[in-house]
C-alpha positions in Angstrom: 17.6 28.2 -28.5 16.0 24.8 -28.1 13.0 24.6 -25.9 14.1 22.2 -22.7 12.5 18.9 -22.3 9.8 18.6 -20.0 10.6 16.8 -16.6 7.6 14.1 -15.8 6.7 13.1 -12.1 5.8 9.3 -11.3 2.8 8.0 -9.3 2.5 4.5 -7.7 -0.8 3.5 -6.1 -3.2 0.3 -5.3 0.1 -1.9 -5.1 -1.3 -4.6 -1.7 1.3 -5.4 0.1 3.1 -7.6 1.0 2.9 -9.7 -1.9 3.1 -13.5 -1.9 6.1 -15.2 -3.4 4.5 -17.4 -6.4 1.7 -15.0 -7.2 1.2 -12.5 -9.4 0.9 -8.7 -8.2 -0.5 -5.7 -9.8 -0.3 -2.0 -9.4 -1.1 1.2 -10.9 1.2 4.0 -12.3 0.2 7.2 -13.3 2.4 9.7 -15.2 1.9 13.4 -15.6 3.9 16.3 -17.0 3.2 20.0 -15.5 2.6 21.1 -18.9 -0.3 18.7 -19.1 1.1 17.3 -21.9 -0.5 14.2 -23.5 1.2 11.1 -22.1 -0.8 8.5 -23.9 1.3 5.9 -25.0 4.2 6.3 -22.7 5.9 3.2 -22.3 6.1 2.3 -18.1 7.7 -0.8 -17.5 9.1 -2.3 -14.0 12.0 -4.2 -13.4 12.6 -6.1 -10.2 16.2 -6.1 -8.0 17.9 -8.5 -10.2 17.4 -5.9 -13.5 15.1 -8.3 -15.1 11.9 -7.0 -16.5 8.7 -8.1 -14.5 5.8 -6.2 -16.2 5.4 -3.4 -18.5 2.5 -1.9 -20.5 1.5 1.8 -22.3 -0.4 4.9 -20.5 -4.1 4.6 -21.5 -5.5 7.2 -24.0 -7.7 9.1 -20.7 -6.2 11.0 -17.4 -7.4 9.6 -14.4 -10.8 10.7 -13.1 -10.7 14.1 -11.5 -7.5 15.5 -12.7 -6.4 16.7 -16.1 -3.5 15.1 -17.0 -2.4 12.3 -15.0 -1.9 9.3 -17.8 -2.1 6.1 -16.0 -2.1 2.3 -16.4 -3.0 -1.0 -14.4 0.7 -3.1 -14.5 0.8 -6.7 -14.0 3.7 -7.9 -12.0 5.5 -11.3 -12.4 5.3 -13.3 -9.1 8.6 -12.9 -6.7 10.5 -16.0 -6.2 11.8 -15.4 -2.9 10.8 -14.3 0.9 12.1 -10.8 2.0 12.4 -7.2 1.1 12.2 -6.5 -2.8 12.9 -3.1 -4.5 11.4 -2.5 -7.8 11.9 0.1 -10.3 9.7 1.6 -12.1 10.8 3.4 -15.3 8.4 5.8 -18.1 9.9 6.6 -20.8 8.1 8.6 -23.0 8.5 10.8 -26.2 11.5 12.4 -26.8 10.2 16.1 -25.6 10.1 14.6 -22.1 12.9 13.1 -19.9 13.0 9.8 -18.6 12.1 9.0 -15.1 12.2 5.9 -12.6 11.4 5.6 -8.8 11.9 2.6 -6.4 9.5 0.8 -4.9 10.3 -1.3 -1.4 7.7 -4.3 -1.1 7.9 -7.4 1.1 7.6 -10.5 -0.1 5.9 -13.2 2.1 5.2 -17.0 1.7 1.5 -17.5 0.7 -1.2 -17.3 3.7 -2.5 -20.3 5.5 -4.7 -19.0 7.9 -7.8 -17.2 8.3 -7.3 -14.6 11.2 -10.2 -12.3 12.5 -9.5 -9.3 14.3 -12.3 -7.5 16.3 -11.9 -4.1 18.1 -14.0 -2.8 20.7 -13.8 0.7 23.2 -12.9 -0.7 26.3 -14.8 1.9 28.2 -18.4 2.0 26.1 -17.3 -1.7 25.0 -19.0 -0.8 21.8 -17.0 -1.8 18.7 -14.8 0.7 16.7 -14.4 1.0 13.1 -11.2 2.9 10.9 -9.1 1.4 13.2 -5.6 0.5 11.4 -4.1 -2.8 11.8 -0.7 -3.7 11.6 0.1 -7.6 12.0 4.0 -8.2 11.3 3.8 -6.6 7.0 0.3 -7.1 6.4 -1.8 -3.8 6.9 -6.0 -4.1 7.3 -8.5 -1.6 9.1 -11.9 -2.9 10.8 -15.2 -2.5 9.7 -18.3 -0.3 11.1 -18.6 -3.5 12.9 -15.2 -3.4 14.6 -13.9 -6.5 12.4 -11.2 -6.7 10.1 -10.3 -10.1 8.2 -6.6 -11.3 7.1 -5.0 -14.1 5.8 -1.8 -15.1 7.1 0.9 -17.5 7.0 2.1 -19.4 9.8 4.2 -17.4 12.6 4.7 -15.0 15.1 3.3 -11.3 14.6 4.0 -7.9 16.4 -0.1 -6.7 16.3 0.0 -2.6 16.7 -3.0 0.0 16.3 -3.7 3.2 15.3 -6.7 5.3 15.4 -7.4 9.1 16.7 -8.2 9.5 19.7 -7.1 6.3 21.3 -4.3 4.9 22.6 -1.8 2.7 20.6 -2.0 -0.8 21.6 1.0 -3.1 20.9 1.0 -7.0 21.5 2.5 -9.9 20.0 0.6 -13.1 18.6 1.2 -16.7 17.4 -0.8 -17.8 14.6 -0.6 -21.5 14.2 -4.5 -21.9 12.5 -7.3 -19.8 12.0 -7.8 -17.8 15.0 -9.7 -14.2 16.3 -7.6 -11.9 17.8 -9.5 -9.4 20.8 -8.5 -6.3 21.4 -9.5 -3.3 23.4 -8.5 0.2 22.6 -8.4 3.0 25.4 -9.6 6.5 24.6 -7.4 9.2 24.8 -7.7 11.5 28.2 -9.9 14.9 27.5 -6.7 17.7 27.6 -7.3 19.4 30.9 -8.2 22.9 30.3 -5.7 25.7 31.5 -6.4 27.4 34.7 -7.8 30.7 33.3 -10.7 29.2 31.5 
C-alpha cells in the first residue's frame, strides 16, 4: 500500500500592518511538515483577492533558529492599489510526497501616512510613565517605550485610540489628526481584588 502524503502546516509572521496602498510589503512564511521533512525549495507564492500573483519565492536551505524543521522565506509583496480590507492567499506547494496547502491572510490597506503622531502614557496615580502599553489608533497597532512613548505615522483622519496593558484599565477615546500632533493619555490601575472574609 502506498505510503500517504504528508500534510504541511503554514506560518505567517513579521507582515506590519496595515499596509500603504502604493508601497511594497513584505512578510515571512515558514513551512514545516510533522515528519521534519526537508522543505528546502518549496515553492510559496501569494496571490492577492483578484487571483493575480503578488510575490512568490523558494524556502531557504536552513529551518528557522530554534526549531528543527520550520523552512521559511522573507516574501516581497506587490504594493495594493486600493484603500480597504484585502485577503491574500498564501499557497506552498512543495514536492510531490507532501500536499498542497494555502491560508488567507486579512490586511488593511491604508493611503500613505502624512503625519507624525506621538503618543505618551503615564500612570495617573504615580504619574510616572508606562512602558508595553499596546496602542491601537483606528488599523495601526504600536506599544510605548520604557519611556512611556510610542511613535506613528498616520494619514489624515479621525481615529478610535484604545489601550491595553495588565493591570490597568482600558482607556477608549477618539482623536482627529489633521498634522503632527502628541496624544496624552493616562491609564488607571486596576483595584487590588479585596480579599475574602476568612483571610
Amino acid at each position: 500500500m502506498p505510503e500517504r502524503d504528508h500534510d504541511i502546516s503554514l506560518a505567517i509572521w513579521d507582515l506590519s500592518t496595515p499596509v500603504v496602498v502604493g508601497r511594497r510589503a513584505t512578510l515571512k512564511v515558514g513551512v514545516a511538515c510533522p515528519s521534519a521533512c526537508n522543505l528546502a525549495g518549496t515553492r510559496v507564492n501569494v496571490y492577492d483577492g483578484a487571483g493575480r500573483r503578488s510575490g512568490g519565492g523558494a524556502l531557504g536551505s536552513s529551518p528557522w533558529p530554534a526549531t528543527s524543521a520550520l523552512y521559511w522565506v522573507e516574501l516581497d509583496i506587490a504594493p495594493a492599489e486600493t484603500e480597504g480590507d484585502q485577503a491574500w492567499r498564501i499557497e506552498a506547494t512543495p514536492e510531490s510526497t507532501h500536499v498542497s496547502t494555502t491560508s488567507l491572510v486579512h490586511v488593511v490597506a491604508c493611503k500613505p501616512p502624512e503625519h507624525h503622531v506621538t503618543v505618551e502614557v503615564v500612570d495617573n496615580k504615580s504619574r510616572l510613565p508606562l512602558g508595553g502599553v499596546e496602542l491601537r489608533l483606528g488599523s495601526f497597532r504600536a506599544a510605548t517605550n520604557e519611556a512611556g512613548i510610542a511613535h506613528l505615522e498616520l494619514p489624515s483622519g479621525n481615529y478610535e485610540v484604545g489601550t491595553w496593558k495588565i493591570r490597568y484599565e482600558m482607556v477608549s477615546t477618539t482623536v482627529h489628526v489633521a498634522g503632527d500632533m502628541t496624544i496624552h493619555l493616562e491609564l488607571t490601575p486596576e483595584p487590588e481584588p479585596e480579599q475574602p472574609y476568612w483571610m
